[in-house]
N, C-alpha and C positions, 0 to 999 in steps of 0.2 A: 631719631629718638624723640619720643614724645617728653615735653616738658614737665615739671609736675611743679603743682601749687598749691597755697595754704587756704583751706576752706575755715575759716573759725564761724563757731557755732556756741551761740549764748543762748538761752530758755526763748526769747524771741525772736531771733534773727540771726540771718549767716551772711559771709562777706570770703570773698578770693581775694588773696593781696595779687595785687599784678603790679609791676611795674608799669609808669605811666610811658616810659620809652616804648614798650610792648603794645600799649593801645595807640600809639601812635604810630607804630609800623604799622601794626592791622588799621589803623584809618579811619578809628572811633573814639579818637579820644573826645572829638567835638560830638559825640552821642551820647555820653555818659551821663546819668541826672543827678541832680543833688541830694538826694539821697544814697548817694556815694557816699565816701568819704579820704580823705587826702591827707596824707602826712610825708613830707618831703618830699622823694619822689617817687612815694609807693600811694598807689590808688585801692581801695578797700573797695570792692563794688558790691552792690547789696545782691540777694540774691533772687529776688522779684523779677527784675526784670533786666536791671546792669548786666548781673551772669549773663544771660541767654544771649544777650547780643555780644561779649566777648567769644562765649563756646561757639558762637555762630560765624562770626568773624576768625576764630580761629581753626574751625573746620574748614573752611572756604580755604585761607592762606597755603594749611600746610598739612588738609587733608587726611587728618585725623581731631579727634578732640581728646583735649587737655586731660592730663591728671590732676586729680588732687586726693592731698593727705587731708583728713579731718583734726581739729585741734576743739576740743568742746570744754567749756565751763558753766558750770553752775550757778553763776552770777552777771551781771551784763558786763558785758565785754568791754574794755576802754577804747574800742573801735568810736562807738557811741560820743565820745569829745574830743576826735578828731576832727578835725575842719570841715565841712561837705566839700564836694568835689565838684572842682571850676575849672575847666578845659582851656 
């Protein structure tokens, strides 16, 4: 069964919540740039260029690539003051 994850989408930018456990099984969590972002132990990854290397890392693992649901808002996101993301 394919996983499925939250894509949120604000007027300029999108982010996949993943859990940081998750990037650390696939073996990228020391990949991810600061234009991430980190809240507890969920990783927000932007969608430039973090996604690609998750979808990419998780096609390799488990040979298929991920779901996600969209979540869109009209205003920026509070993704935005969360912490950047430090591996």
């Amino acid at each position: 069964m394919t996983e499925t994850f939250t894509l949120f989408v604000d007027p300029g930018h999108a982010w996949v919540k993943v859990p940081v456990a998750i990037l650390q099984e696939l073996k990228i969590a020391d990949r991810i740039t600061r234009f991430s972002y980190l809240r507890n132990d969920v990783a927000y990854l932007e969608e430039d260029c973090d996604l690609a290397t998750f979808v990419r890392a998780y096609r390799e693992k488990h040979g298929k690539t991920p779901h996600f649901i969209e979540r869109s808002t009209s205003r920026n996101s509070r993704i935005r003051s969360y912490s950047s993301y430090r591996s």
